[in-house]
C-alpha positions as CSV (number, residue, x, y, z in Angstrom):
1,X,10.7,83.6,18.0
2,X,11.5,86.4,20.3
3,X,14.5,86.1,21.6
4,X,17.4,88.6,20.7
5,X,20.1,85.6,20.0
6,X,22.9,88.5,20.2
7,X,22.1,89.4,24.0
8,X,23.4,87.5,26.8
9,X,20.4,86.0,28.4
10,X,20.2,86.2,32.4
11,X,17.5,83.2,32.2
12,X,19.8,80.8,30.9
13,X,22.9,79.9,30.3
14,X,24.7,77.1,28.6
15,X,28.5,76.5,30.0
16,X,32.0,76.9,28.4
17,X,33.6,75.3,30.9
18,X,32.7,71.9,33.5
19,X,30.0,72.8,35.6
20,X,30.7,72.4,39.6
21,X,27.6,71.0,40.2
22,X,27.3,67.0,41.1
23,X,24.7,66.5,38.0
24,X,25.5,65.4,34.5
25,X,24.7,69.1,32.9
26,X,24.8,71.9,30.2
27,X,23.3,74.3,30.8
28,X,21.2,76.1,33.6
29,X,17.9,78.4,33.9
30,X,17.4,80.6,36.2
31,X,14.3,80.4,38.4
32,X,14.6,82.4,40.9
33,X,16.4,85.5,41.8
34,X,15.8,89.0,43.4
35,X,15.5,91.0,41.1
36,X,16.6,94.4,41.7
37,X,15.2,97.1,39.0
38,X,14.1,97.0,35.7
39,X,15.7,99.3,33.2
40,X,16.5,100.2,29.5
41,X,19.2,97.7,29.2
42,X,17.5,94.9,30.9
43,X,17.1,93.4,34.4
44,X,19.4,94.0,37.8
45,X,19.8,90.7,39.7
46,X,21.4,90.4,42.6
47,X,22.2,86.5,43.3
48,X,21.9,85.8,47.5
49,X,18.9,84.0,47.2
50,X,18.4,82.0,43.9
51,X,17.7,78.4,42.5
52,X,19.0,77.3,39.2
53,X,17.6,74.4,37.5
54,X,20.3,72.3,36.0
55,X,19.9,70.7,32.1
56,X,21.3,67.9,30.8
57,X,23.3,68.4,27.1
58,X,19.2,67.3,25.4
59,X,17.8,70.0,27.9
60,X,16.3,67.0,30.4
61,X,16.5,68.0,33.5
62,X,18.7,66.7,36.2
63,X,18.2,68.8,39.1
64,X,18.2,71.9,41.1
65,X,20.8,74.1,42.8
66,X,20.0,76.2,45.9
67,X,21.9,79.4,47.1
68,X,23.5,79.2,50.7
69,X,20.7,81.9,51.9
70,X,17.8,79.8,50.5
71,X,19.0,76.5,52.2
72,X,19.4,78.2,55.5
73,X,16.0,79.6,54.5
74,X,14.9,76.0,54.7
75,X,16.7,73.8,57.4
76,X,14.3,70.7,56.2
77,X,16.9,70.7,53.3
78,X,20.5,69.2,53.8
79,X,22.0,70.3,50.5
80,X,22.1,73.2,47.6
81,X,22.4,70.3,45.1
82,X,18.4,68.5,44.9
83,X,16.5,65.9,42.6
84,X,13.3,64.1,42.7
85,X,11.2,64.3,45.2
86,X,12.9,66.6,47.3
87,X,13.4,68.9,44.2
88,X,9.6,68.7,43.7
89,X,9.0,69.7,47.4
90,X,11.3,72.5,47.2
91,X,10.1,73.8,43.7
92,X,6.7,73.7,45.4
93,X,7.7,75.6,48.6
94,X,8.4,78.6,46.3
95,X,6.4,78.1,43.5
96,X,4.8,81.8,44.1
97,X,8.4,83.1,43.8
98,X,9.4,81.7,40.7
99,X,6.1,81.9,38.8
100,X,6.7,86.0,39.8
101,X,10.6,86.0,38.9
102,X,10.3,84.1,35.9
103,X,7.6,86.4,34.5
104,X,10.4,89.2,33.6
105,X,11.7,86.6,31.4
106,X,8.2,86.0,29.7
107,X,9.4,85.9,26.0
108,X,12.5,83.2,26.6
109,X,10.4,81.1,28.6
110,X,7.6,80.9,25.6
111,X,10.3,80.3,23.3
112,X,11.9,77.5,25.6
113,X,7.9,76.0,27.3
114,X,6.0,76.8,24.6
115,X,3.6,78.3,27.1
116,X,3.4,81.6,29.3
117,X,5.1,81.1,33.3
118,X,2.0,81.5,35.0
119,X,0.6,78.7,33.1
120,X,3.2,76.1,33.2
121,X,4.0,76.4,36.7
122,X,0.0,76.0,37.6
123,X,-0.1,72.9,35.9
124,X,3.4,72.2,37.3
125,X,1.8,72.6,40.7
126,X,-0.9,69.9,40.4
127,X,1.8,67.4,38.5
128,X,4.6,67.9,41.2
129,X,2.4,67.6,44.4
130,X,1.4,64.2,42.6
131,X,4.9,63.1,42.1
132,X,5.2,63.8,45.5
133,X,2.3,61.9,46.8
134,X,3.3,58.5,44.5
135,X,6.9,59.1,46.2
């Protein structure tokens, strides 16, 4: 595995304290971001716009959270806090976004999917517009 277990990751993130969020979770991984600059001792990321995705203790997961900036990005969205169907759709909406943002953390996604971001999240693609369409 690559991973350096002794750095602090900035992809995920597992709590030491009761998450504020309304799911039963863990742990969160970090979609989506801007990401600033890219230097010697790692990544710049500034967090106005950004979606989490929210694990469950067995690393299921539960749901999505939105920053303030990206829900008033999207007034078809009532809440920062999304599952299911409307997770899909928003996941979906910015699917070019995260594919992009989660490629600077290539290596701890592999290690975590098994499989490189850009090919996950096409196959994602085609499986969440059909959990959309059987909604």
């Amino acid at each position: 595995m690559s991973v350096n277990r002794d750095k602090k990751s900035q992809f995920v993130k597992v709590y030491k304290r009761a998450s504020q969020s309304p799911f039963s979770d863990h742990s969160t991984m970090l979609w989506l971001a801007s990401a600033i600059c890219e230097n010697d001792l790692g990544i710049e990321i500034d967090y106005k716009r950004y979606i989490y995705v929210h694990r469950e203790i067995d690393g299921t997961i539960c749901g999505i959270s939105i920053s303030k900036k990206m829900l008033s990005e999207n007034p078809d969205f009532e809440n920062r806090y999304l599952d299911g169907v409307e997770m899909y759709a928003f996941l979906l909406i910015h699917i070019e976004e995260i594919t992009a943002f989660c490629e600077f953390f290539r290596n701890e996604f592999i290690d975590m999917f098994l499989i490189p971001p850009l090919t996950y999240f096409t196959y994602a693609e085609q499986y969440w517009l059909e959990k959309i369409s059987d909604a």
